[in-house]
TORRO-793442 format. One record per residue (C-alpha): x, y, z. Coordinates in steps of 0.1 Angstrom, whole numbers, plus 5000, padded with zeros to 4 digits. Layout:
N
XYZ ...
***
This chain:
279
531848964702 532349334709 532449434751 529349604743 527349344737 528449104763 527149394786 523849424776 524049004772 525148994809 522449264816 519749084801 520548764820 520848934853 517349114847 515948754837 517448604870 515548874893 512148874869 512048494878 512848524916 510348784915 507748604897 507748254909 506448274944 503348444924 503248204893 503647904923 500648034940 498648064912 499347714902 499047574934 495347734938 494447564908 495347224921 493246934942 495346924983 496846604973 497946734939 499547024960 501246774987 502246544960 506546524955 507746564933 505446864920 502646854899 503547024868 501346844843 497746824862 493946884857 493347244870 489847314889 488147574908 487247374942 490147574961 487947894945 484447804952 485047674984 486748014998 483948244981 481448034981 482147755013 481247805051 484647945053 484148235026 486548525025 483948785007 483448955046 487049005049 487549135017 485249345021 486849435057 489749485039 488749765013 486849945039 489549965060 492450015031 490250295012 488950485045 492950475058 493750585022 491050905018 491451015053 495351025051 495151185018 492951435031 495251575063 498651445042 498351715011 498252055034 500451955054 502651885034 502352195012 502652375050 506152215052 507052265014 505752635013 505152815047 507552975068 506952885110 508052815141 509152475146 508652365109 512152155111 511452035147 508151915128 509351775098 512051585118 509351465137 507151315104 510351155097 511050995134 508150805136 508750625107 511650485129 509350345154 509149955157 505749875153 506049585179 506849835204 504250035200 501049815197 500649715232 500250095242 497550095207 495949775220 495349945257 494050295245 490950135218 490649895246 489250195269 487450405243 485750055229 487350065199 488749725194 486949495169 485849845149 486849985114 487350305128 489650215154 491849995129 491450325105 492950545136 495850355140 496650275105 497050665103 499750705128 501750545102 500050615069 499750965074 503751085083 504650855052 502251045028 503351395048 506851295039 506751165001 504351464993 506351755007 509451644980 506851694951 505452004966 509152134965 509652074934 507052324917 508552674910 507552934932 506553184908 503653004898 502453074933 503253414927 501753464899 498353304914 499053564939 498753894918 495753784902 494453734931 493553384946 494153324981 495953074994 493852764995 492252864961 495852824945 496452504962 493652364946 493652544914 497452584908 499652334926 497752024931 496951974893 500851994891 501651704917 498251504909 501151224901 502751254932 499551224947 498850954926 501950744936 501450844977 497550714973 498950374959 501150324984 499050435013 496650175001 499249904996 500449965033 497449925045 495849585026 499049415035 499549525070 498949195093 501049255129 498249545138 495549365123 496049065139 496049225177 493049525171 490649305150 488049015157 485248865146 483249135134 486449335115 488849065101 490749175069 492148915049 495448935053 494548785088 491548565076 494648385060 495248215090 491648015089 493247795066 496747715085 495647475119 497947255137 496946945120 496847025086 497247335061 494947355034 497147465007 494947494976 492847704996 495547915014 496847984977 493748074967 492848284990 496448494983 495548504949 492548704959 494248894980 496449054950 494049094928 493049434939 496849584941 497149434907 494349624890 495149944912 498549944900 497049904866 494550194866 496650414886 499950314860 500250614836 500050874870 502450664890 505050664859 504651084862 505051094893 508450934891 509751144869 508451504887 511651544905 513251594870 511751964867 514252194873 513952544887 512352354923 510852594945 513252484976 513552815002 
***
């Protein structure tokens, strides 16, 4: 056997071990959702049982249904997702492209607070919606999602931006488009995967978030990453229903990735063009 392919043997089993770290916690849930609580608590584990949808019906459908905080959830994620998206893209075609004052004080900045400890910073968040009335809303959860969403998406987008020669600017320019008109016309049709891969993530960071969620919402805004928690008391833990319930949770990051697959895959790959408009 040639040292060549005991490589790609040794690759493929190293690939194999991750895939299945990364894949049971996942496959367990799903199992585990599918099973009665004493089917879940039983040792050793079920692998050989009677699947059913209690678990299912009884967090849709039960007095405890999740179908509020879902929806909580993808007002919250989208609005975080279309208002970051809006301010993210011109600014950060102002830091890719313009020439002014401060610009590296500024984009040092973007970058800083993406060093900030979140659990430093919440009380001060907490004590600010507290005096506006804020606490408890979407748009106060929206606000505060942005003061991380938004220098994130400022700083993935302004590589992409880079990367897209200036003479096509230029040559928008002498025909004569102003400014915004080639932004819209000319450079964001050649980053719409970079966009594509910063909207994803935006909205990932925001459906999974739980340490701000947990402290700003209540009863009327509860997303379900914190909703969670209705099935985990100090007596008992309903498992089938707690697995459930995560299964739920993924199923929208699962299609989105889906949908959104073919633009994120481009958007990789933009930093490949050569001749990058970098100044």
């Amino acid at each position: 056997m040639t040292a060549k392919r005991l490589r790609i043997i040794a690759l493929l089993a190293i690939s194999t071990v991750f895939l299945l770290a990364w894949a049971f916690p996942i496959v367990w849930s799903v199992l585990n959702s599918l099973k009665t609580d004493s089917d879940v608590l039983a040792y050793p584990p079920k692998l050989v049982f009677t699947p059913t949808w209690e678990a299912y019906r009884d967090v849709l459908f039960g007095s405890g249904s999740i179908l509020p905080n879902l929806l909580s959830s993808v007002i919250i994620s989208v609005g975080t997702t279309v208002v970051t998206m809006l301010m993210a893209v011109p600014a950060a075609y102002a830091l890719a492209r313009l020439r002014f004052r401060g610009k590296k004080f500024a984009g040092f900045y973007v970058l800083a607070t993406q060093m900030l400890p979140p659990v430093g910073i919440i009380i001060p968040y907490f004590l600010v919606l507290r005096n506006i009335g804020w606490i408890d809303t979407y748009q106060g959860i929206i606000l505060i999602y942005l003061s991380f969403s938004l220098p994130f998406a400022i700083w993935l987008l302004v590589s992409y931006f880079e990367d897209i020669p200036f003479e096509m600017e230029e040559a928008a320019y002498l025909d004569g488009a102003s400014r915004l008109k080639t932004l819209w016309r000319i450079i964001i049709p050649q980053v719409r995967g970079g966009i594509a891969v910063t909207i994803v993530f935006v909205f990932l960071n925001a459906w999974n978030e739980f340490l701000f969620a947990v402290v700003l919402s209540g009863n009327t805004v509860r997303p379900v990453t914190v909703a969670m928690f209705n099935f985990v008391s100090v007596e008992q833990t309903l498992w089938a229903k707690l697995a459930a319930v995560s299964v739920l949770a993924m199923l929208p990051v699962v299609v989105l990735g889906v949908v959104a697959q073919k633009h994120i895959v481009k958007g990789l790959t933009v930093g490949a063009v050569k001749g990058g408009g970098r100044r």
